[in-house]
C-alpha positions in Angstrom: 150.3 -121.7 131.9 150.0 -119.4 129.1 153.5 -120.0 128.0 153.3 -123.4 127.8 155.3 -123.9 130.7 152.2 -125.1 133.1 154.0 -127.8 135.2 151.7 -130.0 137.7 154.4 -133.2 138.6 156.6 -132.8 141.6 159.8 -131.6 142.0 163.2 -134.3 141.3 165.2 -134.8 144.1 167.9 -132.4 143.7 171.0 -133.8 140.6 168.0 -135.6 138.8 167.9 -135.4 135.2 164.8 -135.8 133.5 164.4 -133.2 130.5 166.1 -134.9 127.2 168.1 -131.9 126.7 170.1 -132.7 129.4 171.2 -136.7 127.8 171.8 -134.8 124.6 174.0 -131.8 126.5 176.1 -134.9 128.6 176.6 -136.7 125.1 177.9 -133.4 123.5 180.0 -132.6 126.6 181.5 -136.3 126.3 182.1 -136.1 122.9 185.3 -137.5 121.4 185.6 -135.4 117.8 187.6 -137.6 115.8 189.3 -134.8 112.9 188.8 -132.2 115.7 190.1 -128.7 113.8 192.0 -127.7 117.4 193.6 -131.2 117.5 194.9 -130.8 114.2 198.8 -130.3 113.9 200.3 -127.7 112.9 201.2 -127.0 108.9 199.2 -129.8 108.4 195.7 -127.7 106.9 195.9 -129.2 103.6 196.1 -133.0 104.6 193.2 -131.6 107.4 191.5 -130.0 105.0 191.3 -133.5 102.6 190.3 -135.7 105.0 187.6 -133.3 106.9 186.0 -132.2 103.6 185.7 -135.9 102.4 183.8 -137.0 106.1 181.7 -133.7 105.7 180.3 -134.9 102.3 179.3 -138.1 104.0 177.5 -136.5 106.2 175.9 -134.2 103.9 174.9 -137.3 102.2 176.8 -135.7 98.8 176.7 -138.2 95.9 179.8 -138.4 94.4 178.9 -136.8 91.3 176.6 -133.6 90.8 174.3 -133.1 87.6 174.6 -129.9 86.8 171.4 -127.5 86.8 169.1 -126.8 83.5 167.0 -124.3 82.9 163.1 -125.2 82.2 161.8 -122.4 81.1 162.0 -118.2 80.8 160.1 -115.9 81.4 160.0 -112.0 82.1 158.9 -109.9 85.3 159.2 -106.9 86.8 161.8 -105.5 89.2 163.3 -102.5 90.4 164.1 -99.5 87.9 168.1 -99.5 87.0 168.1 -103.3 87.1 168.1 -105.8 84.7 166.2 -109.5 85.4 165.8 -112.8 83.8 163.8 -115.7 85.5 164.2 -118.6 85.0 162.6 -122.3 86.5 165.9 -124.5 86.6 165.8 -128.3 87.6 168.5 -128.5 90.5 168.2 -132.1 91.4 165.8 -135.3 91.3 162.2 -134.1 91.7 163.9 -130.6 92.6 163.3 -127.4 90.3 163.9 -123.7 91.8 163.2 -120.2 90.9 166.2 -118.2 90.3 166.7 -114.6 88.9 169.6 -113.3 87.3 169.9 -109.4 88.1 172.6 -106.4 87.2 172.3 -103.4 86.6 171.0 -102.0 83.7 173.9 -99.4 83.3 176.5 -102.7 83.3 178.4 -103.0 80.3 177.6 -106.1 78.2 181.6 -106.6 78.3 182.0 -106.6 81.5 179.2 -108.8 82.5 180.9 -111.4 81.1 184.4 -110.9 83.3 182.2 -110.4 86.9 182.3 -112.4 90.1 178.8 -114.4 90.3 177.4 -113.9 93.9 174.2 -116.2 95.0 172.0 -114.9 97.0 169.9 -117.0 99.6 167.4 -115.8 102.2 167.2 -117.5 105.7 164.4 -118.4 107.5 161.9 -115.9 105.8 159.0 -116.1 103.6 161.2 -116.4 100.4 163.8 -114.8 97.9 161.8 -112.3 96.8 163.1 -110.4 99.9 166.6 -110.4 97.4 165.0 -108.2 94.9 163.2 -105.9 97.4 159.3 -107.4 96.5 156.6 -107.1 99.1 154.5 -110.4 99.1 153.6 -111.5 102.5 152.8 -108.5 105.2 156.3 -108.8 107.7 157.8 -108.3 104.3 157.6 -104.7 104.4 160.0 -104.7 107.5 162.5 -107.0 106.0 162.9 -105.2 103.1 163.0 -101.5 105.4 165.9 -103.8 107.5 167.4 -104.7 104.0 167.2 -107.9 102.8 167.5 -107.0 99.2 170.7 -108.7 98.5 170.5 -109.4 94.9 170.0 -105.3 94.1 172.5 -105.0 96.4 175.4 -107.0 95.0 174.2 -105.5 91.2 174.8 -102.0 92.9 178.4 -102.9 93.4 179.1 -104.4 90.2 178.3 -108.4 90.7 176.3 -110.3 88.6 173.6 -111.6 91.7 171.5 -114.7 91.3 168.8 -115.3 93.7 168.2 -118.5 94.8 165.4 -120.0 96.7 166.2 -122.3 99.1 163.8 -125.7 99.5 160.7 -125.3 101.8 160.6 -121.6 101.6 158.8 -118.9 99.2 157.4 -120.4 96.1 159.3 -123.6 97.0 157.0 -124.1 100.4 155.4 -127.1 100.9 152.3 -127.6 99.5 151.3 -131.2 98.8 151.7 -132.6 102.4 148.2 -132.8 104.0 149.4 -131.8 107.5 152.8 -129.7 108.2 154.6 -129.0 111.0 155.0 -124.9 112.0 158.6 -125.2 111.1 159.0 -124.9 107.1 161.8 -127.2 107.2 161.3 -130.0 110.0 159.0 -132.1 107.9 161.3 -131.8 105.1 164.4 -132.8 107.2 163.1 -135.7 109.2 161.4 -137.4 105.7 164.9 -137.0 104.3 166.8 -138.7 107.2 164.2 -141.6 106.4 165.4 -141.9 102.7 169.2 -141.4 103.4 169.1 -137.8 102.9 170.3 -134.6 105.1 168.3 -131.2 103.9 171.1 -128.9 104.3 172.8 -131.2 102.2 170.5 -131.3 99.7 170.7 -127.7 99.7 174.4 -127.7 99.1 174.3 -130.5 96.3 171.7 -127.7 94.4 173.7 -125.0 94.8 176.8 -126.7 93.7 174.6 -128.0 90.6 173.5 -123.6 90.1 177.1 -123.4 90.4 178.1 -125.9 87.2 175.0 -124.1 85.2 177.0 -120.8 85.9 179.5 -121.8 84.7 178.6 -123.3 81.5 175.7 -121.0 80.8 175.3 -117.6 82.6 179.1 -116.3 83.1 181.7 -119.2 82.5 184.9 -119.1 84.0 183.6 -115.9 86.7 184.4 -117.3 90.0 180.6 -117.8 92.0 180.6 -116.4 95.8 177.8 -117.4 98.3 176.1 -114.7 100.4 173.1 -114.9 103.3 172.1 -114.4 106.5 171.2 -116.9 109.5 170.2 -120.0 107.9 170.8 -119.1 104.6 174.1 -118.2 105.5 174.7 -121.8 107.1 173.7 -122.9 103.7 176.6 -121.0 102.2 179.1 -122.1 105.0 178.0 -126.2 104.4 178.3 -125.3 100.7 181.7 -123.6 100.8 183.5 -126.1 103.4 181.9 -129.1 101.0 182.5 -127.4 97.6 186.4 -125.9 97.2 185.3 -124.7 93.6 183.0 -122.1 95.2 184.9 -118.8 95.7 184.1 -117.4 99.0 181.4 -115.7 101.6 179.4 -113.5 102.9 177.3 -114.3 105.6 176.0 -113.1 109.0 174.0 -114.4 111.8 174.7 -117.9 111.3 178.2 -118.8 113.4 178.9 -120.3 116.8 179.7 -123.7 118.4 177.5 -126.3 117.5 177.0 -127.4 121.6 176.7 -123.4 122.4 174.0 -122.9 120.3 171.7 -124.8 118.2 171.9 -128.0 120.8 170.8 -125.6 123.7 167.4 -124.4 121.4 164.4 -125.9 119.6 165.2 -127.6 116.0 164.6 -126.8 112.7 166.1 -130.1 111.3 168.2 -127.7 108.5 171.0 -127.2 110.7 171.5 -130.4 112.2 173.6 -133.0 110.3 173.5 -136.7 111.6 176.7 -137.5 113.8 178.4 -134.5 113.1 179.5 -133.9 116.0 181.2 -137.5 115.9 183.5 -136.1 114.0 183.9 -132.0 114.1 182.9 -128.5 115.7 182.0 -125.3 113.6 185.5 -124.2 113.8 186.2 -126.9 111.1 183.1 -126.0 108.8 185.2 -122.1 108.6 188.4 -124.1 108.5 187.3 -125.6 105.6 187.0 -122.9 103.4 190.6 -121.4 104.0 192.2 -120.3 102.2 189.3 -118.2 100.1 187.8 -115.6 101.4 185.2 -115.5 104.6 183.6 -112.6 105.7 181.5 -113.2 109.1 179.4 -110.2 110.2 177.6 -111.3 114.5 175.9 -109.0 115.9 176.6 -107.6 119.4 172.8 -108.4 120.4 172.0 -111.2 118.3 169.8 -113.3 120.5 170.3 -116.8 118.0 173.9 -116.4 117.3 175.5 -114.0 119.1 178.9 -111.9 118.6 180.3 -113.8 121.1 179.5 -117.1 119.9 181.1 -116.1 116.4 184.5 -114.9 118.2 184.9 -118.3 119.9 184.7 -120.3 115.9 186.2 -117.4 113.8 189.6 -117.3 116.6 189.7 -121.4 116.1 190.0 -121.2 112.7 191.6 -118.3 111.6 195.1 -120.7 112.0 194.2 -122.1 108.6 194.4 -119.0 106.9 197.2 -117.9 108.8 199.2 -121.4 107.6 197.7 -121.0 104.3 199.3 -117.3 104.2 196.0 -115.7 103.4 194.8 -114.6 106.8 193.7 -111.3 105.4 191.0 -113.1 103.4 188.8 -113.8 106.9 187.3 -111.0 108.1 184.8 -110.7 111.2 182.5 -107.5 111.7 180.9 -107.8 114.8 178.1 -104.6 114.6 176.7 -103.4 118.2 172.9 -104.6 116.2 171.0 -107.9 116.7 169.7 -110.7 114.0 169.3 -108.5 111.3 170.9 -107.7 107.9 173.7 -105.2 107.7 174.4 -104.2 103.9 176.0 -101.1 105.0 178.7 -103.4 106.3 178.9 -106.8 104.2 179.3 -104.7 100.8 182.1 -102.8 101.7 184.0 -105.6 103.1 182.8 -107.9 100.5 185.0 -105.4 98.5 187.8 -105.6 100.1 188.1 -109.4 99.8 186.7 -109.4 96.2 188.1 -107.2 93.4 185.2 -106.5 90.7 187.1 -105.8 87.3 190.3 -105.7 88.8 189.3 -102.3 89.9 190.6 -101.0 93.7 188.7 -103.5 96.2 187.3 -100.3 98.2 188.0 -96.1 98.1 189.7 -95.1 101.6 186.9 -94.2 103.0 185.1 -97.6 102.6 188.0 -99.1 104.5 187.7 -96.7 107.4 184.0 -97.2 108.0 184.2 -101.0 107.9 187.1 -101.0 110.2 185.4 -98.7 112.5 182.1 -101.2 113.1 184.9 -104.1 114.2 
């Protein structure tokens, strides 16, 4: 009773459905997925790849043409010693403006800043991005930060130009204005969108391909952009990527598994699910998507929300299209013996092997043994 599970009606006669999880797990069983990534022919990942990535911006609800970002205003704050920051308020879509911080390090040449990949990085489902640069705001903070969520120092560290990004409904981009919310940041959000034609995840990835253009033209043009994040952050990145060829690549973790083996067998959020998606597609085809450019894909042993074994299943199904592409070294799957946490120790090393900074060496010997040694 306690729990919530206090249940006072009689027993069904034995085969009788009555819970609406149980229509919606027949309807997913019974699915017919009409660009199926398994049902694809073989060689044919390019003509896949057009025809998928066309349906998935439909869904997203994409508008055919992206404004890019501008920036609002500037203005300085602190962060970390060794680092360098610029804020800035940018105006990422209609009625849509976001926080995001530049950061390098301070001991980065001015030349080479100029030449290095771009990598954006997005928090998931915590109390904002200020968990990128390391900053203690809200009391679980402290842990998040210990675990280390500071992905925007991190990528400066190993020689990236890192822009933090807040995601919509989180941080200083919470909701404010409604009088009543729901206790999920995002399901009031993503249900007031379906009304008006709109998915969230896709506005999500229409901002961060409109950050992307502003990169370009303003902050380090012609540097190729990468995407990084954890759980749903990094389902953000993977929408983005699959939707968006001109990004570069990933880094994400926590996020991957089979639509009907995880989210549709838990409570919603609203961000992950995309109206009739399943219509069309599986999560294998989301990865597919972004062959051949590099994926890296770090699942937890323990992860309770997406687990290791959930991440084998999609990264095995799609790994052909970077085999027929001839770039099957560019996906790369770390599965840690850990749970839903970040694992820096792990992405930045392998980020490196998939990414060269400066044309340097992608990783020292000893990098490579590590990260092969957590697979």
């Amino acid at each position: 009773m306690l729990q919530g599970d206090f249940d006072p009606y009689p027993a069904p006669p034995e085969g009788v459905k009555l819970s609406p999880s149980e229509h919606i797990a027949k309807v997913a069983d019974l699915a017919v997925l009409k660009l199926d990534w398994v049902s694809a022919k073989s060689g044919s990942t390019k003509v896949w790849q057009d025809l998928a990535r066309a349906r998935l911006r439909e869904l997203l609800c994409l508008q055919d043409e992206i404004v890019p970002a501008s920036a609002l205003s500037e203005s300085e704050m602190p962060i970390a010693e060794g680092y360098v920051r610029r804020r800035l308020y940018v105006r990422v879509g209609r009625g849509s403006d976001a926080p995001v911080d530049i950061v390098r390090r301070s001991s980065m040449a001015r030349s080479k800043t100029s030449r290095a990949p771009v990598v954006i990085c997005m928090q998931g489902t915590n109390s904002g991005a200020h968990l990128n640069l390391g900053e203690v705001r809200m009391p679980a903070d402290v842990y998040k930060v210990a675990s280390g969520s500071s992905l925007a120092l991190q990528a400066a560290d190993n020689g990236y130009i890192a822009v933090s990004f807040e995601r919509a409904c989180f941080g200083e981009r919470r909701e404010t204005r409604l009088k009543s919310r729901s206790t999920s940041p995002t399901i009031d959000a993503a249900f007031h969108s379906l009304m008006l034609g709109e998915a969230l995840l896709g506005q999500t990835v229409a901002e961060l391909e409109a950050l992307r253009q502003w990169i370009d033209a303003d902050i380090s043009p012609g540097s190729p952009v990468y995407l990084a994040g954890y759980s749903a952050a990094g389902t953000a990145a993977i929408a983005a990527a699959a939707a968006i060829p001109e990004f570069a690549g990933i880094a994400v973790g926590g996020c991957v598994g089979m639509m009907r083996d995880t989210i549709l067998r838990r409570g919603a959020s609203g961000y992950n699910d995309i109206p009739n998606i399943l219509e069309w597609f599986e999560f294998d085809a989301l990865l597919a998507l972004i062959a051949p450019r590099p994926c890296l894909v770090i699942a937890g042993k323990k992860d309770h929300i997406w687990p290791a074994t959930a991440a084998e299943k999609v990264v095995s199904s799609a790994r052909r299209a970077w085999q027929e592409l001839d770039r099957e070294d560019c996906l790369n799957l770390l599965t840690p013996p850990g749970g839903h946490t970040y694992y820096p120790e792990l992405m930045w090393p392998a980020m490196q092997l998939l990414v060269p900074v400066f044309g340097e060496d992608r990783t020292s010997d000893r990098q490579l043994d590590s990260v092969e040694g957590q697979e």
